[in-house]
ZAMARGU-4260 file (C-alpha; in steps of 0.2 Angstrom, whole numbers, plus 5000, padded with zeros to 4 digits):
<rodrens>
0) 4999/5183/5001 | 4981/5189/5005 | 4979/5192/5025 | 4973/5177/5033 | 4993/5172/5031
5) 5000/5189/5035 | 4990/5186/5052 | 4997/5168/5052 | 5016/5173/5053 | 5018/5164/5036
10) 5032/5176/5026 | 5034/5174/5011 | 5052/5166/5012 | 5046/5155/5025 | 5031/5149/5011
15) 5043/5148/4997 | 5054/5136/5007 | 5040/5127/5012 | 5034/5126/4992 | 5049/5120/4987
20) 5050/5104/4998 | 5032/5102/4993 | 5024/5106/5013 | 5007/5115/5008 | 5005/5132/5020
25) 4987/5133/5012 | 4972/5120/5006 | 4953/5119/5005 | 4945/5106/5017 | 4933/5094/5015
30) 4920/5105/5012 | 4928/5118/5002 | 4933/5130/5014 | 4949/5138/5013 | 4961/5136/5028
35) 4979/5143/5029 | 4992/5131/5040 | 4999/5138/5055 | 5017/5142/5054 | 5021/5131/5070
40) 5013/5116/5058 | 5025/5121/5044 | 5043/5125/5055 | 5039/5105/5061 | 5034/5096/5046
45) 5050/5105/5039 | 5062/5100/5054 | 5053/5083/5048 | 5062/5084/5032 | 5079/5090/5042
50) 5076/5107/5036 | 5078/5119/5051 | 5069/5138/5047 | 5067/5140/5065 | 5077/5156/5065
55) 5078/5171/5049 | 5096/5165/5048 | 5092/5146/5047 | 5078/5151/5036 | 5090/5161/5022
60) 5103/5145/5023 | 5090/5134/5018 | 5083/5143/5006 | 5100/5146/4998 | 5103/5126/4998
65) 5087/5124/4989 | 5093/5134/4976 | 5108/5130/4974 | 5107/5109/4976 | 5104/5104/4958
70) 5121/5112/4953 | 5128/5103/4966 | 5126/5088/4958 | 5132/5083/4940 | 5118/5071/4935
75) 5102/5070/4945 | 5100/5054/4955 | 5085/5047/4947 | 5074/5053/4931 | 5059/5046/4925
80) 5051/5047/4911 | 5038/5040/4899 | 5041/5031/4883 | 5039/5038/4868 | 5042/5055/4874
85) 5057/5066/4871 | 5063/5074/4886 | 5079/5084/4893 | 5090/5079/4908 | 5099/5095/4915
90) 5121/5091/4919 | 5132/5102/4929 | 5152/5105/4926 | 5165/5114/4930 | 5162/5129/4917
95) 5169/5126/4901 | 5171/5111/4902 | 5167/5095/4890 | 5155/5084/4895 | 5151/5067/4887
100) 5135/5058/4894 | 5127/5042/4888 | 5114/5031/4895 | 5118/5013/4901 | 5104/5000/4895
105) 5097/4989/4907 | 5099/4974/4894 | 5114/4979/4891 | 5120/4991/4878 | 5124/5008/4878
110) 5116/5025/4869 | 5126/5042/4866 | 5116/5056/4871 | 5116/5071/4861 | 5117/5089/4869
115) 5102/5101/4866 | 5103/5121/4865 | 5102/5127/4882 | 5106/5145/4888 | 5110/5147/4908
120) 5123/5157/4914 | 5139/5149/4923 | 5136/5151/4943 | 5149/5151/4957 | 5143/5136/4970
125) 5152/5132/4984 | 5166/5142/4977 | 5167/5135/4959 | 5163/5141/4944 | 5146/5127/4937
130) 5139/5128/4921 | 5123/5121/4915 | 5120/5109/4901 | 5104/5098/4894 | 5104/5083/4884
135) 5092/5076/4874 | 5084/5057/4880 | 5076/5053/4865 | 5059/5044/4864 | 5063/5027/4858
140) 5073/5022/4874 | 5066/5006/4881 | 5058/5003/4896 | 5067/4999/4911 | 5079/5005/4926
145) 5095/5011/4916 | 5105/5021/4922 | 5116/5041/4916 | 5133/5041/4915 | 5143/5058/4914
150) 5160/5061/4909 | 5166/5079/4911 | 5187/5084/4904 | 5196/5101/4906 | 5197/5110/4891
155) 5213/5108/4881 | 5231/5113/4891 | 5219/5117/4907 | 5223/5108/4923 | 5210/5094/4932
160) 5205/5077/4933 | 5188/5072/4924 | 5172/5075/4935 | 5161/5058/4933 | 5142/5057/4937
165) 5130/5045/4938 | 5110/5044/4940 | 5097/5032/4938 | 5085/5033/4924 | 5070/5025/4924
170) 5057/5022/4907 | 5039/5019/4911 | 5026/5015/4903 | 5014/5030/4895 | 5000/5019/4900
175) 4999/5002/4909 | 4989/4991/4897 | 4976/4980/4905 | 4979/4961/4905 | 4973/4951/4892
180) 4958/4945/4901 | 4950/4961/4905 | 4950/4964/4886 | 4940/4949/4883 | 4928/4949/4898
185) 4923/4960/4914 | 4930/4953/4927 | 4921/4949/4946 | 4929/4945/4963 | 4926/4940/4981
190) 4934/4953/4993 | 4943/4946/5007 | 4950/4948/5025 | 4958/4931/5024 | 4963/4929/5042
195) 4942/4929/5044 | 4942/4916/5032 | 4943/4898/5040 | 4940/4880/5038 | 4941/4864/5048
200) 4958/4863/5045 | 4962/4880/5049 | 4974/4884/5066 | 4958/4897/5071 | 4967/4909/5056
205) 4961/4910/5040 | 4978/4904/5031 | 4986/4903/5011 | 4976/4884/5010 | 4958/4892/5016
210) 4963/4907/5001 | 4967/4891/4988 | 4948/4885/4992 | 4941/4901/4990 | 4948/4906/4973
215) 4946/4889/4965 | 4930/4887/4972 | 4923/4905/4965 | 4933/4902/4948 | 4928/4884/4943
220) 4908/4886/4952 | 4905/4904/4949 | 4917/4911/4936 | 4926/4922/4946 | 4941/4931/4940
225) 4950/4937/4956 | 4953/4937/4975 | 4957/4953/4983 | 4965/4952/5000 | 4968/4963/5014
230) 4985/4967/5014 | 4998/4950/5021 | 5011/4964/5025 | 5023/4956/5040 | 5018/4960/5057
235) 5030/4961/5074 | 5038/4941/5077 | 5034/4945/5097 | 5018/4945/5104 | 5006/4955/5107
240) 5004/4958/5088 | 4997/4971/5079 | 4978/4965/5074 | 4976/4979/5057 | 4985/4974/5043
245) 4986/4990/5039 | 4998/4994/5050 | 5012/4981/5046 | 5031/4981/5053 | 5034/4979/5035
250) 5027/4981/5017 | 5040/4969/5009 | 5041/4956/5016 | 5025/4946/5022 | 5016/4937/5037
255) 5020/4918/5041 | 5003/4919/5053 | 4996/4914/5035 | 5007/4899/5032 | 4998/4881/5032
260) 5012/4872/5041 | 5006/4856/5034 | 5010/4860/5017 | 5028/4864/5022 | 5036/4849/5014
265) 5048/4846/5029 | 5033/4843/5040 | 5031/4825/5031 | 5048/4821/5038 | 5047/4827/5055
270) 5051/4812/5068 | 5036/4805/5075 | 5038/4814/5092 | 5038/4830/5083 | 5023/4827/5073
275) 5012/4823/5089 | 5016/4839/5094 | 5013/4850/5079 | 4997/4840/5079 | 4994/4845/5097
280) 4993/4862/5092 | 4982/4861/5078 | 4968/4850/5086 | 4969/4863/5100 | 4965/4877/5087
285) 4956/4869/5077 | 4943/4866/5090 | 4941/4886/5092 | 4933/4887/5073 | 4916/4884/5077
290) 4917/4896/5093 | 4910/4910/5093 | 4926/4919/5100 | 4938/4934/5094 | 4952/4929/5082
295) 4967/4926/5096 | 4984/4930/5085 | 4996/4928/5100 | 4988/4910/5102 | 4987/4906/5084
300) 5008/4913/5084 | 5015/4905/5097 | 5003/4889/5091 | 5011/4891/5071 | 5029/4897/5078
305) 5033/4883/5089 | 5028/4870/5075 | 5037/4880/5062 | 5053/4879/5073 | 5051/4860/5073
310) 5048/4860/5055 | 5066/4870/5053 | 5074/4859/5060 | 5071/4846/5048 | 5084/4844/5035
315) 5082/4849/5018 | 5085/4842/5002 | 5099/4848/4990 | 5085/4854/4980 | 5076/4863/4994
320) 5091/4871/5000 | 5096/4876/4984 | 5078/4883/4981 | 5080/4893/4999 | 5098/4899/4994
325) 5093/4905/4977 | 5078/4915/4985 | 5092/4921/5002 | 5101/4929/4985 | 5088/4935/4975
330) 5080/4947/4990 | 5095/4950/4997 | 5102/4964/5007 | 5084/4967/5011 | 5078/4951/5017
335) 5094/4950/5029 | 5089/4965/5038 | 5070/4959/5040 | 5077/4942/5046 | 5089/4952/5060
340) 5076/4964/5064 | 5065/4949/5069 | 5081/4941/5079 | 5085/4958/5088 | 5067/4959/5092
345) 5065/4942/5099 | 5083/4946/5109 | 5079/4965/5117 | 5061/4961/5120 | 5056/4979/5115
350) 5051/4991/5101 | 5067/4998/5090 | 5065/5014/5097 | 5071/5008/5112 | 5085/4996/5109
355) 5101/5001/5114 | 5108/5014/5106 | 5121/5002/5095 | 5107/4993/5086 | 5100/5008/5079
360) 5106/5006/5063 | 5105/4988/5051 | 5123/4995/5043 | 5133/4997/5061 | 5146/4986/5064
365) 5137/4980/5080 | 5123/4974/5071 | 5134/4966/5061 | 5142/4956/5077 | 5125/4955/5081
370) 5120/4948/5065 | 5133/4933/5066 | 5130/4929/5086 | 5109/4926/5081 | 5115/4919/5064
375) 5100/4904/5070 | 5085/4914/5069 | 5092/4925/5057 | 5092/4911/5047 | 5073/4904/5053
380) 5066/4922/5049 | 5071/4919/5030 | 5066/4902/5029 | 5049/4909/5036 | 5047/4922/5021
385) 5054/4908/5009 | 5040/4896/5013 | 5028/4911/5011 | 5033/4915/4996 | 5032/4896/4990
390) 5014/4895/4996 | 5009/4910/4989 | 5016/4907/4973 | 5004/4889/4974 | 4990/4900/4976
395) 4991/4911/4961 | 4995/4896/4951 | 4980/4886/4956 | 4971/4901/4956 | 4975/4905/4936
400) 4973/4884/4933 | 4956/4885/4940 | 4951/4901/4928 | 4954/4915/4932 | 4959/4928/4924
405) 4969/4938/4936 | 4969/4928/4949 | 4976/4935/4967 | 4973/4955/4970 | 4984/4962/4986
410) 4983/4976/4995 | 4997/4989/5000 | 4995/4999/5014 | 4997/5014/5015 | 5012/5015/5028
415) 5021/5006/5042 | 5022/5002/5060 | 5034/5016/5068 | 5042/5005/5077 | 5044/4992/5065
420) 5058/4984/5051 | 5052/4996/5041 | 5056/5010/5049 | 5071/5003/5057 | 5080/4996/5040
425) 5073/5012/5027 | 5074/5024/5041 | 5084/5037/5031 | 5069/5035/5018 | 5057/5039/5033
430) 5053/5057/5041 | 5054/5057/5059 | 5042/5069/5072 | 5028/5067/5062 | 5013/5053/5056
435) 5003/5051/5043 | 4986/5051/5044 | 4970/5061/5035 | 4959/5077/5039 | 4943/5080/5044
440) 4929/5070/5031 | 4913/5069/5032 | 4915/5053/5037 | 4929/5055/5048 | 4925/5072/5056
445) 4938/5072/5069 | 4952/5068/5056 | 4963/5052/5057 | 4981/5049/5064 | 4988/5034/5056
450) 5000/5033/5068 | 5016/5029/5052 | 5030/5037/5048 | 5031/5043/5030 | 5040/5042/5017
455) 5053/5056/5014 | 5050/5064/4995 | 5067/5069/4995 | 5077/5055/5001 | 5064/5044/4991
460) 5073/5053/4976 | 5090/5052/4984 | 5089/5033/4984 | 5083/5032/4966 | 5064/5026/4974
465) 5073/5010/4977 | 5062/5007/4993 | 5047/5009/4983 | 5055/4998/4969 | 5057/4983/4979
470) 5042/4984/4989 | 5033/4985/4975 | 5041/4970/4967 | 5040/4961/4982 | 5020/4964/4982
475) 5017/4960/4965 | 5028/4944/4962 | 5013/4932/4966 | 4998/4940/4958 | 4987/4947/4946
480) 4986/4965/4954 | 4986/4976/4967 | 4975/4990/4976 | 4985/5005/4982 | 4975/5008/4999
485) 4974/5029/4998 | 4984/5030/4983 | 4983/5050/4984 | 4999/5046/4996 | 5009/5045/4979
490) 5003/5063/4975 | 5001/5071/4994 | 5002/5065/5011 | 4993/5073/5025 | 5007/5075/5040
495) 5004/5077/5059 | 5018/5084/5068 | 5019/5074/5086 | 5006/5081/5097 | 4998/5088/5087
500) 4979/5082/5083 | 4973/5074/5068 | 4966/5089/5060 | 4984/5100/5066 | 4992/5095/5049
505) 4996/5099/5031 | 4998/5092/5016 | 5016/5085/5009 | 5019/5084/4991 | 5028/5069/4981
510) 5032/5068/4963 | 5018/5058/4958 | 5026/5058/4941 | 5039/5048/4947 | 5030/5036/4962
515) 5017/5033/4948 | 5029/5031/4934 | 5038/5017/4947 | 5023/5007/4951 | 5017/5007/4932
520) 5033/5000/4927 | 5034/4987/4941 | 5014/4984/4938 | 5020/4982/4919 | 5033/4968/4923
525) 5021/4959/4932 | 5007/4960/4922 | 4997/4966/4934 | 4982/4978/4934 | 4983/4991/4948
530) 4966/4999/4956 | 4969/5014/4968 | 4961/5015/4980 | 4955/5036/4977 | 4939/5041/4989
535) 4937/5055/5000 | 4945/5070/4998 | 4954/5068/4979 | 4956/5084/4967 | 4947/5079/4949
540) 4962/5080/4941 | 4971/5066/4949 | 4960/5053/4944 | 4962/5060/4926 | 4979/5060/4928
545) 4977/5041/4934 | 4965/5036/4921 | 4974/5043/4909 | 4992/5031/4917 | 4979/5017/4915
550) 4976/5016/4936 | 4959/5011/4940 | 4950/5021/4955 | 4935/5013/4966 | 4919/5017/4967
555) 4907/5013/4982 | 4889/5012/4982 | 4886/5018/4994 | 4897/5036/4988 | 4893/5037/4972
560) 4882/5052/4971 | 4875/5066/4959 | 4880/5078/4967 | 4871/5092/4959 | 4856/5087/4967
565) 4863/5073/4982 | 4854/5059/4971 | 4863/5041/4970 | 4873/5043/4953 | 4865/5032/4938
570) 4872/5015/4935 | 4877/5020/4918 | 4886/5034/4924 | 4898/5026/4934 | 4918/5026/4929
575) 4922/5012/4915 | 4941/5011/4925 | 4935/5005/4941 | 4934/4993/4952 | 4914/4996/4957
580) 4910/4987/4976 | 4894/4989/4985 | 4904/4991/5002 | 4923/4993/5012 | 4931/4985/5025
585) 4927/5005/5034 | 4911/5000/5034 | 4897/4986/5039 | 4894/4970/5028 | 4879/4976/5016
590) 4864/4968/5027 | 4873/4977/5044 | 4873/4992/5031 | 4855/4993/5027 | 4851/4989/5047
595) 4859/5007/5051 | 4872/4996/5061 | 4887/5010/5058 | 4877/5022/5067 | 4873/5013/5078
600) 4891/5008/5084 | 4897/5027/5082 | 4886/5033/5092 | 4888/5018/5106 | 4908/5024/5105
605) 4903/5042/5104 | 4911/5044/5088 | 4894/5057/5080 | 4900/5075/5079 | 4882/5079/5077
610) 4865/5072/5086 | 4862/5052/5085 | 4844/5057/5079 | 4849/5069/5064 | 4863/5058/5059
615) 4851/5042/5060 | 4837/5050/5048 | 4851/5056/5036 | 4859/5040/5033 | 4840/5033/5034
620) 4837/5046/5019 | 4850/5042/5010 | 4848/5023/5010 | 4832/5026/5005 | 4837/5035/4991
625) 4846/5020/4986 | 4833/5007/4987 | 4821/5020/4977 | 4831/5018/4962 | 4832/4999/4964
630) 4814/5001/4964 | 4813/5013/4949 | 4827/5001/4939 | 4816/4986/4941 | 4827/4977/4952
635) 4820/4977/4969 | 4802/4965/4972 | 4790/4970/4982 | 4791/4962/5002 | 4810/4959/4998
640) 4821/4950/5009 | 4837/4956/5017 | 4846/4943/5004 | 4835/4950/4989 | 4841/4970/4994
645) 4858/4963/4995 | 4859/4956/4978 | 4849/4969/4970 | 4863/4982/4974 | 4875/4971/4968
650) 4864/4966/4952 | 4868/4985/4952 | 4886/4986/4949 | 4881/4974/4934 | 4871/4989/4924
655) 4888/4999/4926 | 4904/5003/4914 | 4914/4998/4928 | 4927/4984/4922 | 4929/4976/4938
660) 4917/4972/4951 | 4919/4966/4969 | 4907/4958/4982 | 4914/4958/5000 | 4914/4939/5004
665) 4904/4942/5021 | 4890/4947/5011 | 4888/4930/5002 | 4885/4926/5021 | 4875/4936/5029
670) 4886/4944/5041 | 4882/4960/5048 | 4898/4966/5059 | 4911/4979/5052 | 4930/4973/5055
675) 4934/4990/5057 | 4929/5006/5064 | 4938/5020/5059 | 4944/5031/5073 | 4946/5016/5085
680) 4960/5006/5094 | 4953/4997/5108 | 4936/5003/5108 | 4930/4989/5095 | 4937/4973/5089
685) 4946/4980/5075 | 4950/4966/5063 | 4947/4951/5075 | 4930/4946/5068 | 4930/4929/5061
690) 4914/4925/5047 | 4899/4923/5053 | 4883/4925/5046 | 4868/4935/5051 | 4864/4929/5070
695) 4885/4928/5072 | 4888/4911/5070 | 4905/4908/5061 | 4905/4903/5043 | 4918/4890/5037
700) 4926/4887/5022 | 4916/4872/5021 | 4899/4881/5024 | 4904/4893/5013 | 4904/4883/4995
705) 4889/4874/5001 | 4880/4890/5004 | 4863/4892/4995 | 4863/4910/5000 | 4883/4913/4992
710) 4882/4905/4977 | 4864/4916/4972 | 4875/4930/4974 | 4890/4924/4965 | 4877/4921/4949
715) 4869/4937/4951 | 4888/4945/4945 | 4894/4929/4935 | 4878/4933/4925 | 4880/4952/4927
720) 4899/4953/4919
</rodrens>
């Protein structure tokens, strides 16, 4: 341990505990400099994880249960491995004992597993005498979620009833193969914030309709292969709601904000009282389309919501309600404690945290009673996630019937609301006292706090990753793919105890063998490609690693670089596994880009850690740089336009590898304004933005597939690809 950690207090008991539940007490920055974590920072992310080393004697008793917790158990909770690779799974018995283990298939079947030499000697635990045994799971086992059974006996004539044990296994793919239409063809997509994207029919919110319009349009006119979508995570059911998607009350379950009630089919049997209603509240927002005003989610919610209620009440057919019942079955327990989260929500009026205390829990027997008494909007909440489920399905269809090849791409954040379902219903998954957020970047020089709880790894094991599992299920049932918004979250999360400041934190380590080994099995059933999303501060080796898995990073313009000399990286020397994109949603449109406008609004919110002049002529440098090599490629004209600078750096993307390429769809428009500025709540109008073009005059739908401007663009990639 060199000296910078002796002066820290970190001993070295206190750094072996803190390695062995993954919290790092040392990392390199941003820009390489070494920094060791204070040992404050490590005690708390620890107590996060419910490990108390607060006191030399607490410190010893922890480290004596991380030693000794394998042989407390017979068979690990949850193994994953790769097909086609012969691995070992360590058993503990009573020493001397037999121990029979097989695996139980998922498809039904079962395999005997053979034992493998294996020399550890016996240890007492807990005042037993355990032994250690490894079996061989061989390389031909399918994949799928199986699961280990153990069966241990006394030796002949000695006393004591069999010790049973069980674990899940779980077989991913080595690689996830790509689908079938990347083989034949590159494919190109429009990049969406939906709730930007309206029409005339829209209830001021871009819905699942305005999304059908969008990908059939840029399928069947332009030869598009794919719509990627801000995530359409669930949000609070009680205004004010929360603008970002990105900071969801759940990651299962999805947002009926998006729902055209019109296409409900109940709605054509509503009484004719009920439909002049429900048509009061669309021509009321419908007018706000062609306003230049904020997107209003409160107005648009208790507009939709009071409609939908209407709509419910309408009986459904034997058909439909068996179609509700079999989807209430298939999502089960889940989809109950989402629908009661909403009904206690709507019933205290306040976040979880501070609900009384017998509503803590979704499993207590008061939330049961609870349960029964608001059986009603229990009932509504699932109905609500049933028709989104039916619409988004519609959408993915007509997507694929129109052309194209994937079809709808979604988004998964990188975490949840702390106060949301989420973290109410998985919170024994969740670690508590501390957020997630990221360090000090050159783009983000103050750091970032998320504001979300994370996942904990240990209990995330514990549970067989069955949180993960069914959000990842739930994500990818109605798509083509999905981007992993800072997919380094699978391998290392960057925690900030309460308090603390954003750049007061350290780094938390998950197996990533297993998180990715999950979302590549998922991603496989699905056939789904899966892009992570893998900028700022990611070691080399872990986009290998996900190359190698069959992952695709993202590449931006913008931050592709030669680094050996600060130069814009060549076209040809792009990644081929990629989704390559001009821009991001952390950043302007591409014309607002070019106009400097993300200095400009930093420094207006005093965001610049440095001098607006310096920061002004190096970003005016470095843009230059770009258009140089546009001009030295032969793809810029002289006098260009703003249009013609736009499409040559996405005529750009076209000269790489890069198998997948995405235009932001508010560059087909002109538009000039960020929906987001990192580093800001109230400051900016975060993710209220509707589409508008260059002098901010909204952009319908209908203007949209009429548009000169967007469809030069769309040739520029359909040509490219």
């Amino acid at each position: 341990m060199d000296d910078a950690a002796q002066g820290q207090g970190l001993d070295e008991d206190l750094a072996r505990l803190a390695d062995a539940y993954g919290v790092a007490t040392e990392y390199h920055d941003w820009q390489g400099r070494h920094v060791v974590v204070p040992r404050d920072t490590v005690l708390a992310v620890l107590a996060a994880l419910e490990v108390d080393a607060a006191t030399p004697e607490a410190l010893q008793g922890a480290l004596r249960d991380v030693e000794l917790g394998p042989w407390r158990a017979a068979v690990p909770t949850c193994t994953v491995v790769r097909e086609g690779r012969e691995s070992q799974v360590l058993v503990h018995v009573p020493d001397g004992w037999d121990a029979q283990f097989v695996v139980d298939l998922e498809a039904g079947g079962r395999r005997p597993l053979a034992q493998a030499p294996h020399e550890a000697a016996p240890r007492d635990v807990d005042g037993r005498r355990v032994g250690e045994s490894a079996f061989v799971l061989p390389e031909d086992l399918p994949l799928g979620w199986h699961t280990l059974r153990l069966t241990s006996t006394p030796p002949e004539g000695a006393a004591g009833e069999p010790v049973q044990g069980e674990g899940t296994l779980v077989v991913s793919p080595q690689r996830l193969q790509l689908p079938a239409a990347m083989a034949e063809r590159r494919q190109w997509g429009f990049m969406t914030m939906l709730f930007q994207v309206r029409s005339e029919a829209s209830w001021a919110f871009g819905d699942l309709a305005d999304l059908t319009e969008v990908a059939t349009w840029s399928a069947r006119e332009h030869g598009a292969g794919f719509v990627l979508l801000n995530p359409l995570h669930a949000t609070d059911p009680v205004p004010p709601l929360e603008a970002s998607p990105y900071l969801p009350a759940s990651r299962r379950f999805v947002n009926p904000l998006y729902l055209r009630v019109e296409d409900v089919r109940e709605t054509a049997y509503l009484s004719a009282a009920d439909r002049a209603v429900v048509e009061w509240h669309a021509e009321e927002l419908r007018e706000l389309n062609r306003d230049d005003v904020l997107i209003d989610r409160d107005l648009v919610w208790e507009a939709k919501s009071a409609a939908l209620e209407r709509v419910f009440r309408v009986p459904r057919s034997p058909a439909r309600e068996a179609s509700f019942l079999a989807f209430r079955e298939r999502e089960g327990q889940g989809l109950v404690d989402w629908a009661t989260w909403c009904a206690l929500r709507e019933f205290y009026g306040e976040p979880s945290p501070r609900w009384p205390e017998h509503a803590g829990r979704p499993d207590s027997e008061a939330v049961e009673q609870l349960r029964e008494e608001l059986a009603e909007r229990v009932e509504l909440h699932c109905w609500l996630q049933w028709l989104m489920d039916e619409q988004l399905a519609a959408v993915q269809r007509a997507a694929l019937e129109a052309g194209m090849g994937i079809g709808i791409v979604h988004d998964l954040a990188v975490g949840v609301h702390p106060d949301g379902a989420d973290a109410w219903a998985l919170q024994d998954s969740m670690a508590r006292g501390v957020s997630v957020g990221a360090p000090p970047d050159a783009f983000n020089q103050q750091g970032q706090d998320w504001s979300q709880p994370p996942w904990r790894p240990d209990a995330l094991a514990a549970s067989a990753y069955a949180p993960l599992r069914d959000m990842l299920r739930a994500v990818l049932r109605h798509g083509g793919g999905i981007r992993i918004d800072h997919i380094i979250g699978l391998f290392r999360l960057w925690w900030i105890p309460a308090g603390a400041g954003p750049g007061q934190g350290t780094y938390v380590r998950f197996d990533h063998e297993a998180m990715i080994g999950v979302l590549a099995l998922e991603a496989h059933r699905a056939g789904a490609v899966v892009i992570g999303e893998d900028l700022g501060n990611v070691e080399p080796w872990v986009r290998e690693y996900l190359a190698e898995r069959g992952i695709l990073g993202t590449s931006i313009l913008w931050f592709e670089k030669d680094y050996s000399d600060n130069t814009p990286l060549r076209p040809q020397r792009w990644r081929e596994l990629c989704l390559a994109t001009v821009t991001t949603h952390d950043l302007p449109p591409t014309a607002g880009y070019l106009a400097g406008e993300h200095i400009d609004v930093r420094e207006r919110l005093g965001l610049l850690t440095r001098p607006a002049a310096e920061e002004r002529a190096a970003d005016e440098a470095d843009r230059a740089a770009y258009l140089a090599l546009l001009r030295e490629l032969g793809l810029l004209p002289d006098d260009p336009l703003e249009r013609h600078t736009v499409e040559a750096l996405h005529r750009l993307l076209t000269w790489t590898p890069s198998i997948m390429l995405g235009v932001a769809l508010p560059d087909a428009v002109g538009d000039r304004r960020a929906i987001n500025q990192p580093g800001t709540h109230l400051e900016y109008p975060n993710w209220r933005l509707p589409m508008a073009d260059g002098v901010g005059q909204p952009v319908l739908v209908e203007d949209l597939v009429r548009s000169p401007r967007a469809a030069s663009l769309a040739r520029v990639l359909d040509e490219g690809v």
